[in-house]
Each structure stands twice: as C-alpha cells, then as structure tokens.
N, C-alpha and C positions, 0 to 999 in steps of 0.2 A: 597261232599268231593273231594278234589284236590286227583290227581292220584298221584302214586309214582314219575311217568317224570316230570311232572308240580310241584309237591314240588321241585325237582331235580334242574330242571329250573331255577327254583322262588328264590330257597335259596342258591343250591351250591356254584358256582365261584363266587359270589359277593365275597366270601370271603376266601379266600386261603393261606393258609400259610407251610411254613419250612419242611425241609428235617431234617430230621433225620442224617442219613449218618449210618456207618457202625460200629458204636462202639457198643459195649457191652452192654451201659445204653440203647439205642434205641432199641436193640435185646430186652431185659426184659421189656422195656415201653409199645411196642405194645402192646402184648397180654394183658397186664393188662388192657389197655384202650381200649380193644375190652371185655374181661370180663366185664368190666363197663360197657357195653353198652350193653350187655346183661341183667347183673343183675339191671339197670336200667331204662331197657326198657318200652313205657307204658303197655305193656303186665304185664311185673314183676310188674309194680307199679299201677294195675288195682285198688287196695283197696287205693289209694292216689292219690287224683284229685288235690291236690297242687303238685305234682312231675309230674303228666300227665299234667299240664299247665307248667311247666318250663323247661321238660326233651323232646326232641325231636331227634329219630335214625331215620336216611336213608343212601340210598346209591345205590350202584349196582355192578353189575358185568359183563365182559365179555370171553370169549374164541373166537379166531380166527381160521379158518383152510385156509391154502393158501400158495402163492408163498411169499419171502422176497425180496420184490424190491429192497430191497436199502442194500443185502448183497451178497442172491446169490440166484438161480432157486429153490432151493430144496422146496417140498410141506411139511407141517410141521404144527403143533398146537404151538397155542400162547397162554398160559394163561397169558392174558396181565395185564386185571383190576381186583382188587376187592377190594374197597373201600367202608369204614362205615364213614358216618357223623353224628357228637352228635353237638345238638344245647340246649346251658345253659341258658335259661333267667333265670338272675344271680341277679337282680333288675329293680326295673320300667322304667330304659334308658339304664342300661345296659345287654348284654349278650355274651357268649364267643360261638364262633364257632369250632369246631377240626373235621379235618380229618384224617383216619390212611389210606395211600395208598398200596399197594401190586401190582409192574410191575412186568410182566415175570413171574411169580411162583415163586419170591425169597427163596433162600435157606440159612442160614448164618453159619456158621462152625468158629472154630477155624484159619485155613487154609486158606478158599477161601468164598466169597461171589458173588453169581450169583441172576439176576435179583436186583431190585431196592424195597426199601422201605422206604415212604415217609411220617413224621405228618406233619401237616400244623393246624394252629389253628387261629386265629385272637378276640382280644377283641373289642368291637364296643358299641359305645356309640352314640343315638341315642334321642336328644330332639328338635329336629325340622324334617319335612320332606327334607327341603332342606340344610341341614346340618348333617351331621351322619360324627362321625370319628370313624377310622378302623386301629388299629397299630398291627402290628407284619411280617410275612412275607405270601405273596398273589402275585397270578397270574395277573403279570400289567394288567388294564385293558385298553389291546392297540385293538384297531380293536374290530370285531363284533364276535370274536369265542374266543379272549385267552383264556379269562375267566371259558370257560367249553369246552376246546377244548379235555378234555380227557374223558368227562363225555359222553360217547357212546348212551345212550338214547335218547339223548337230542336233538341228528343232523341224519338227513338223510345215510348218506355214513359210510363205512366202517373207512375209513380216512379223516382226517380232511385237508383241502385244503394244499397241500403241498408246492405251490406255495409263502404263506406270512407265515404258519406254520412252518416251518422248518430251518434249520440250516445251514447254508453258508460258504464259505470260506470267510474272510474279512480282510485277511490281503496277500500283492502279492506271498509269499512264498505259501502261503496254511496250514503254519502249524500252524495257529488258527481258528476253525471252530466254528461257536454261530449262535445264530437267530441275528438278525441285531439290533433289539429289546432287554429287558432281559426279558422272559418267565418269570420268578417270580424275587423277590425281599424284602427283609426286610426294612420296615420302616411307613410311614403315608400316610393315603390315607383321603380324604376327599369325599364327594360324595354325592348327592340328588338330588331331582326333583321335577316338581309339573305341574299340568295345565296352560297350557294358553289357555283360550278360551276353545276348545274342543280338543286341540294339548298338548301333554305330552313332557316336557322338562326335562333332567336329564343333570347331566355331574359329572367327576371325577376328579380329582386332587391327583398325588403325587408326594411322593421326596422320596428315597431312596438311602442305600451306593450303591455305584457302583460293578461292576460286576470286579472280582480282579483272579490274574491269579498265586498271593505267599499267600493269608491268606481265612481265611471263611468269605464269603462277606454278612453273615445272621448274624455277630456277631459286627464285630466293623470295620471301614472303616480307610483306609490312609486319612490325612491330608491337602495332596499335592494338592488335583484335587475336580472341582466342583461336587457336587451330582446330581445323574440321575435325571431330571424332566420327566414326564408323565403330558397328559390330552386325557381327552376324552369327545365329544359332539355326543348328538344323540336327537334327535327328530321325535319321533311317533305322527303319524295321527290318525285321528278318524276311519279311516280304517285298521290301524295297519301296516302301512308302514314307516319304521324306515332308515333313514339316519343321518348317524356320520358321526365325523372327528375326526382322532388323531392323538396325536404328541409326538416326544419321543427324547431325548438330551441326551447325556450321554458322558462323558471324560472317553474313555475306557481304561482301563490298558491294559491289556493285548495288548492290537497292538497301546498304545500312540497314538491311537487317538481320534478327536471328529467323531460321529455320529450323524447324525439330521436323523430321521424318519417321515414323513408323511403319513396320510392315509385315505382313505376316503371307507366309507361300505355304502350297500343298500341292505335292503331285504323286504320282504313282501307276501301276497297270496293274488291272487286277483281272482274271480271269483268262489272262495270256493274251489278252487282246484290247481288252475296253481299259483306252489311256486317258487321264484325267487332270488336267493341271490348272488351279486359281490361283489367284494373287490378289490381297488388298493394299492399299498405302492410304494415309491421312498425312497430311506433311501441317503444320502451323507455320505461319510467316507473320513476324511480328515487328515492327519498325521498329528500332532504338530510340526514337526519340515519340515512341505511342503515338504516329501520325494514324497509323492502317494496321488490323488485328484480323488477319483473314483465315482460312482454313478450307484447305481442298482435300476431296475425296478421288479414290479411284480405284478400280478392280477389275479384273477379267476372270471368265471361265472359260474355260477349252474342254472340250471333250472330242473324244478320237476312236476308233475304230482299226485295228489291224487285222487287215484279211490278204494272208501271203504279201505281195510286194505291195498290197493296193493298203494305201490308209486314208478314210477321210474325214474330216474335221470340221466342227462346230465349234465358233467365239463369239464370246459377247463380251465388249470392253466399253466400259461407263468412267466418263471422269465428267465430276463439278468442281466448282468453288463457292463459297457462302456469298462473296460477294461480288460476286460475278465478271470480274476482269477477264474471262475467257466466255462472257457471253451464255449460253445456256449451256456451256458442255459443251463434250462429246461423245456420242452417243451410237458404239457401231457392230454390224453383226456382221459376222464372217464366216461363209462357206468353201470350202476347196478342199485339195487331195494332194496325196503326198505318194509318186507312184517311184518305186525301189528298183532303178530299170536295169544295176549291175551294181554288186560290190559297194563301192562307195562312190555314187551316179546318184541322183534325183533330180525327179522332175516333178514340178509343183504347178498348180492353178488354182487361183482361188479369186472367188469374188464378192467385194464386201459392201452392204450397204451404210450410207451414214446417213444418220437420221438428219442433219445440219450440214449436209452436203450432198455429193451425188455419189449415185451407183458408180464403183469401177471395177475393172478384171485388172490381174496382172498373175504374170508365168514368168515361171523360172528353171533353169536348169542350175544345178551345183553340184559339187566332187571333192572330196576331199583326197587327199596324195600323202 
C-alpha cells in the first residue's frame, strides 16, 4: 500500500484549484467540507465498499519554528499548512478533486482577517491515458515544483527554491510585485502521457483568464487581451531521471504588458542515494506601448544525499534582472537536512545565507495523512 507522501505525490497538485477569499460564504463552506470529509471518511464508511472505492481523504500538515527572511530577524512559529484533500470518483471517466487550504493559522472576524484560506477543486475527465481534461482553477503546471510546491512532504527543504518560486518586482516603479509566471489560474488544462519504448512521455497544456489587477481573475476575464497559454514537457528514463521544458505567455494587466517565460528542470537519484535537482527560467517583459524591454534570469541547484532516514542537502538559487528593478539580485546558499522520523513524519532544518541579506535558520516539522 502507497504511503500517505506517495499518495500526496501521486495525486495532489496534478490538480489544484481556487481561492476562496474572505467572504462570509467561504467562512461557512469550510468547515462544512472538512465535516464531509470526516463523516465520509473510509473509516466512517468501513460498512460501504462502494463509498470506500469512490471516496478518498488525504492531506497534511505543517508548523515552522525560525527566522522570517523575507520580513524581519524575529525567531517565531508558523503554523503555516493544514490541508485536507477529498477525491470524488463521481463515474467511470469522470471524478472531482477539492482541496480546503489553511495558511498562517487563519482567523476570520467580523473586523479583520489574518492568515489565508484557500478551496481549490478541479473536475477531470479521463478516457484516454494521453488525453485527460481538468477545468476549474489549479496551480499552472510551469516547472518541476509548482504544482506541489506547498505540499511540504513531498520535497526535501524547508522552502521551496526561492530563486524561480517566488515573487518579483516586474514592472520599473516596483509597485507591482507577482511571480513572473501566474502560480494558479482558472480555466482548461489538458494533459497525459504514455511509453515510448522503455522512456515515459507526458506533457500539459492550458489557457486560462489572465491575471487582472481591477476584477476576480478566477471568475470572468476582460475582453481586450489574449489568454495566458502554458505548456509543459518532461520525459522520464528508465532510471527515473526526468527532464522538462516550459513555457508560459501572458498579456499582463496589471503592468500592460507581454511576458514570455522559459524553462527548463532536471532532477533525478542516481546511485540510490546521491539526489539531484536544477531548474533554469528566463522570463522577457516587454511593455505594449515599448516604454521598458527587460529580461530576468534564474536558477537553482540542489544536491542531496540519502543515508537511511538522514538526508542532507546543498542549494544555491541565483536570480537577476538586466535592468535591475530587483536591485542586484538574489543571491542565496542553503544548507540543512531532512530527518525521516516515521512513516510519513519529517523534520527539517536548514540554514541559508543571502548574500543581500542576512544569515537565517528555520525548522520544520510535517506529515502527510
């Protein structure tokens, strides 16, 4: 039987969808759809082997203890995850995916709202291997991490490469900051795979509304401007060394202009032990009206070590830009470990220098269910 991380794996960020936001209705939907997922758990539905074939709960959790690099030195706890996923097969092609997310410890009030909570759901219809379609809103699937870059079980490190993960200035003022990419998105995604030979070939395809800076860009899109395209290729060896390529366009509102994304990922274990994963990205940003033509770079190495439950781990993540709206980069090396203390249990420490900031540590436990 697959472990809770390997389910996690296997099934999570294929498929990701929508944000709730901060209304009222989404306050009341959670809990109800985590109630569901208790009272139709296969535990609750042990005496119904039709509901234990259709009805499937996972998920995970983490807490953090550490420095906040990217706010301020103070040593502090994070309760950053706690996510349930329910998997519906709903009929023989089709089945519905939902996640309920919980960032930060959110609290929701009348008044004020701290930390983040997030559904995400996806319907997927599936009669071929190399054809499945997946509509609603999901985490692009750009690069070798988007897709479960929150799902902490699943990766080595505390944090997930900040170098192509994270969020930029991308227009010359500074006053709009985004990944370069859109991290999720509402719309259609296509996607499959199959053998050749003894080499596994997949790849992905979508379009989605664009990413919008006056309406909810999960609900209905402007007119005016082309729809983000996304693709992704990757091909696995028979030794389980996986090489992609992605690509991502988009007519951004927010800073008028086009974006082109490139990207290219490699990872793999070779020798049963020595794990190894880079990533590059180049993104173009170009104004509509030829005000600003700039071009940013970025990449990481990781390399790892597996010895019994102890793994530990070397990154180095580089990001510029030609014309420097982010300053000279960033520039950071990261050490720490990855200790396997049960099943699917970890504990992580890792401590990263920035060459354009300061030394900090941060530790983490997480679990996948």
């Amino acid at each position: 039987m697959a472990s809770a991380t390997q389910r996690l794996t296997q099934v999570w960020f294929q498929i990701d969808l929508g944000s709730m936001g901060k209304n009222n209705f989404g306050t009341h939907l959670l809990p109800i759809l985590l109630l569901m997922a208790q009272l139709f758990s296969p535990t609750a539905l042990a005496d119904s082997g039709k509901w234990q074939d259709r009805f499937h709960v996972f998920g995970y959790a983490d807490v953090v203890l550490g420095e906040n690099r990217y706010e301020s030195e103070t040593v502090g706890f994070d309760a950053y995850h706690f996510t349930t996923n329910i998997n519906v097969n709903v009929a023989k092609h089709w089945r519905l995916f939902t996640d309920v997310t919980y960032e930060h410890g959110p609290m929701h009030t009348e008044s004020s709202t701290n930390g983040d909570i997030k559904v995400r759901y996806q319907l997927i219809g599936t009669y071929n291997p190399w054809l499945e379609l997946k509509a609603g809103k999901f985490l692009s699937p750009y690069g070798e991490q988007n897709t479960y870059h929150d799902a902490s079980p699943t990766y080595l490190s505390v944090t997930s490469p900040r170098s192509i993960y994270w969020k930029r200035k991308i227009n010359p003022s500074g006053s709009v900051q985004d990944r370069l990419y859109a991290k999720e998105a509402a719309g259609l995604w296509f996607t499959g795979g199959g053998h050749l030979s003894e080499w596994f070939l997949s790849y992905d395809l979508y379009v989605t509304n664009g990413r919008s800076d006056t309406s909810n860009p999960y609900k209905y899109d402007k007119k005016d401007h082309d729809k983000p395209i996304g693709a992704r290729l990757e091909l696995n060896s028979p030794d389980n060394i996986k090489l992609g390529l992605s690509y991502y366009t988009e007519d951004h509102q927010p800073t008028n202009a086009r974006i082109n994304v490139y990207g290219a990922h490699l990872t793999g274990e070779v020798f049963s032990r020595l794990i190894f994963q880079t990533e590059y990205m180049q993104a173009q940003l170009k104004e509509n009206a030829d005000a600003y033509d700039n071009k940013m770079d970025a990449y990481f190495v990781q390399l790892a070590y597996r010895w019994n439950k102890f793994t530990p781990y070397l990154r180095y993540d580089s990001f510029d830009d030609e014309d420097k709206w982010n300053g000279d980069g960033e520039h950071i090396q990261t050490f720490g470990f990855n200790y396997n203390i049960e099943s699917d249990v970890f504990l992580k420490l890792e401590f990263a220098s920035i060459e354009e900031g300061e030394d900090v540590w941060q530790s983490q436990i997480s679990l996948a269910f």
